[in-house]
C-alpha positions as CSV (number, residue, x, y, z in Angstrom):
1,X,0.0,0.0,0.0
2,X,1.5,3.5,-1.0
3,X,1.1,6.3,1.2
4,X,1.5,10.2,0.5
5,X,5.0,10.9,0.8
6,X,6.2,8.0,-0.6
7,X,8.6,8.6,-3.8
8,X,8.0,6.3,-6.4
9,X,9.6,5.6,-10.1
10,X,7.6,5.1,-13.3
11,X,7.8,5.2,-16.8
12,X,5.2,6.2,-18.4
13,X,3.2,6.7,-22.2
14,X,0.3,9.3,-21.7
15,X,-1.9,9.3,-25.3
16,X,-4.8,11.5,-26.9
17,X,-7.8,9.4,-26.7
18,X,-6.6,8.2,-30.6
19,X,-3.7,6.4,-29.2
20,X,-1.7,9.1,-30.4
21,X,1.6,9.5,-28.8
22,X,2.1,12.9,-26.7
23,X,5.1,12.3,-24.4
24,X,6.3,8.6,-23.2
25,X,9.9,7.8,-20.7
26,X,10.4,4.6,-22.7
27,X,13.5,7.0,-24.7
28,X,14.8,8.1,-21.7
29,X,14.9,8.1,-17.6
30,X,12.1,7.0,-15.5
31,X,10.3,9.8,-13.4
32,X,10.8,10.2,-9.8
33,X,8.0,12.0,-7.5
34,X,6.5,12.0,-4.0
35,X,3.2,11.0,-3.5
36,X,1.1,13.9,-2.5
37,X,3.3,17.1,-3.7
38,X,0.9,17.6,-6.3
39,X,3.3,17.7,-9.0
40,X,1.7,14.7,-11.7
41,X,-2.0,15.8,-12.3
42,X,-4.5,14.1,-10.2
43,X,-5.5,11.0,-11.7
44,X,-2.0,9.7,-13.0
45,X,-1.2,10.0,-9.1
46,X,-4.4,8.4,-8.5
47,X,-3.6,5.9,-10.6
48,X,-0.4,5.4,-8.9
49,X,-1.5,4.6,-5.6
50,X,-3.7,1.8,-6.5
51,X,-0.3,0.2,-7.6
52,X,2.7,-2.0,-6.8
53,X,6.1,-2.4,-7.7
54,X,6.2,-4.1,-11.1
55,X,2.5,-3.4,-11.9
56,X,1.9,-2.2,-15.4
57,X,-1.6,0.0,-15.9
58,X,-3.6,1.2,-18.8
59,X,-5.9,4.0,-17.3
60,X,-7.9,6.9,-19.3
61,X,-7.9,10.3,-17.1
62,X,-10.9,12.6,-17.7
63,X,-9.8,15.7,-18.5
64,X,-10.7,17.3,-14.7
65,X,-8.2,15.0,-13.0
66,X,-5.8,15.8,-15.9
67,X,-5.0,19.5,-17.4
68,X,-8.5,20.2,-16.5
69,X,-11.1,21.9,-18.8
70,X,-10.0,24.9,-20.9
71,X,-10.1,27.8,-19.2
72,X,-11.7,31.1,-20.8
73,X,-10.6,32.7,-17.7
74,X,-6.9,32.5,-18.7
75,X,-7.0,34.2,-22.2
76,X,-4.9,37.3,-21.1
77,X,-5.2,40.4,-23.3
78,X,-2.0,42.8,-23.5
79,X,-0.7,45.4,-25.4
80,X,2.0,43.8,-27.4
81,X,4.8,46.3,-27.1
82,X,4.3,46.2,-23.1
83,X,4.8,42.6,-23.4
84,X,7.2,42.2,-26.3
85,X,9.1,45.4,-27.0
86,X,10.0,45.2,-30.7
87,X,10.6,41.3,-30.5
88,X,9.1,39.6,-33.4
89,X,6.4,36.9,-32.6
90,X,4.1,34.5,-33.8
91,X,1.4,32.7,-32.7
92,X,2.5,29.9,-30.4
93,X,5.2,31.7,-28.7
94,X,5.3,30.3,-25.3
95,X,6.7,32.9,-22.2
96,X,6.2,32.7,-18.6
97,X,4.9,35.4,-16.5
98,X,5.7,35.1,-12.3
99,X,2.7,34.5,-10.2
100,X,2.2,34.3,-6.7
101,X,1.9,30.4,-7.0
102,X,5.0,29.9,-9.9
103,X,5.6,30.8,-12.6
104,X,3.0,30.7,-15.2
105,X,3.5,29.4,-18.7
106,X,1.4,31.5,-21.4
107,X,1.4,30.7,-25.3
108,X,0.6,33.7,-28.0
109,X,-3.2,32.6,-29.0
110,X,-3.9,35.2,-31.1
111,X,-2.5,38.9,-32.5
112,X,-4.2,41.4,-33.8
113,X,-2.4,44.2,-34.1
114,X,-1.2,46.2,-31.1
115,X,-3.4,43.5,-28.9
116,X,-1.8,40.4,-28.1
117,X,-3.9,37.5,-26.8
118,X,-1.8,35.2,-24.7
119,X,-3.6,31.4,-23.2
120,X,-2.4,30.3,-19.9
121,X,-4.3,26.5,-20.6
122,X,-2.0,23.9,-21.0
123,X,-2.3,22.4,-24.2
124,X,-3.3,19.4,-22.8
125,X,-6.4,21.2,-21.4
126,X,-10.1,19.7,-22.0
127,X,-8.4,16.3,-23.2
128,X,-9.2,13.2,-22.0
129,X,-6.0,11.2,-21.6
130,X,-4.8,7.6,-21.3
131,X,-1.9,6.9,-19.8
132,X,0.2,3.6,-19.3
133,X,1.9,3.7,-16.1
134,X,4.7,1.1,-14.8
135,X,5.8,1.5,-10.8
136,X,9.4,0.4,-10.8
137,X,10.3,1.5,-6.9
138,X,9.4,2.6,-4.4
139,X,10.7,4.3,-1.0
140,X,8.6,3.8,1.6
141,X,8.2,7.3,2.9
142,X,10.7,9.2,1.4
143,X,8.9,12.4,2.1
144,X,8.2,15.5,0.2
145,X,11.5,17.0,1.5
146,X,14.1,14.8,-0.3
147,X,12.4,14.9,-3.2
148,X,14.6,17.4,-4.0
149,X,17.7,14.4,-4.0
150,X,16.2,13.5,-7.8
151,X,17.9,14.8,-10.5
152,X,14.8,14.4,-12.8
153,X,11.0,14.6,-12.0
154,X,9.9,15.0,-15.3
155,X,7.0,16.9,-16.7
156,X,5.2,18.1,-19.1
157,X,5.0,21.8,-18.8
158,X,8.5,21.9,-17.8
159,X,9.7,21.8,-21.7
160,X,7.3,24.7,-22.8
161,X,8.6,27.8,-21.7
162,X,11.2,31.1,-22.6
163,X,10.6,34.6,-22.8
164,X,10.5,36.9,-19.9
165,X,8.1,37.5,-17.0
166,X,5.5,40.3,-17.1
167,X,2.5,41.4,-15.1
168,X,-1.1,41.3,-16.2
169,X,-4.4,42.2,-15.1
170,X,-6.8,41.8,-18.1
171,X,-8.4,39.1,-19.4
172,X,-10.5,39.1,-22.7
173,X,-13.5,36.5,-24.2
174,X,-12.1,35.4,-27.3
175,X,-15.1,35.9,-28.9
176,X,-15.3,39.7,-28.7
177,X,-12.4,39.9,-30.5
């Protein structure tokens, strides 16, 4: 039986609902992460604690214990030049902007002109998933502390990224655009 703060290692194959491939550990290093420090979305985690060593596990995550459902909410509008100086860009530019919680990864959605929509949903968002999931170890209660004792935890937001931070405080409906 697993417990939060154990660290466990998987690898992993998440898929789109197609069987298309979106990101998979089978090329390189198993994933380390405690149990409970909410960094895998919900129902891989889930999925995890219903497991032993050596299990393998096809599961299919609805999309609110995954990325969650798209967000309108986080369709930021800003006025490019505040933003981007005179950089160029192009629609799916990814920055991050500092929050109090992180840092926040936000992809250029849409310009139009001066006004630069930027969308803070990961691209995962609103997707059902399926993932197959193998526990190789675990440490019995390794604790959230030494986590930090891994070299790699793996995820998927931490490739997206670049560009440098910036305040915002308005957000836009798509649609009135």
């Amino acid at each position: 039986m697993l417990n939060i703060g154990d660290t466990v290692k998987v690898h992993y194959t998440g898929k789109y609902i197609d069987g298309k491939i979106f990101d998979s550990t089978a090329a390189r290093e198993a994933i380390m992460f405690t149990l409970g420090d909410d960094m895998m979305i919900p129902g891989f985690e889930k999925a995890v604690f219903e497991m032993e060593v050596n299990d393998k596990v096809t599961v299919t995550i609805p999309a609110a214990e995954a990325y969650g459902e798209y967000d309108d909410e986080l369709l930021i509008e800003v006025v490019r030049k505040d933003v981007f100086g005179d950089k160029e860009i192009k629609k799916g530019d990814t920055i991050q902007a500092p929050t109090d919680e992180g840092v926040m990864v936000l992809k250029v959605h849409k310009i139009k002109g001066d006004i630069v929509i930027l969308d803070g949903n990961s691209d995962l968002a609103g997707k059902d998933l399926i993932f197959e999931i193998e526990l190789l170890e675990v440490k019995q209660g390794a604790g959230i502390e030494s986590a930090d004792s891994f070299d790699e935890f793996g995820s998927f937001e931490d490739e997206m990224g670049g560009g440098d931070g910036f305040e915002f405080d308005d957000s836009v409906d798509i649609d009135s655009i």
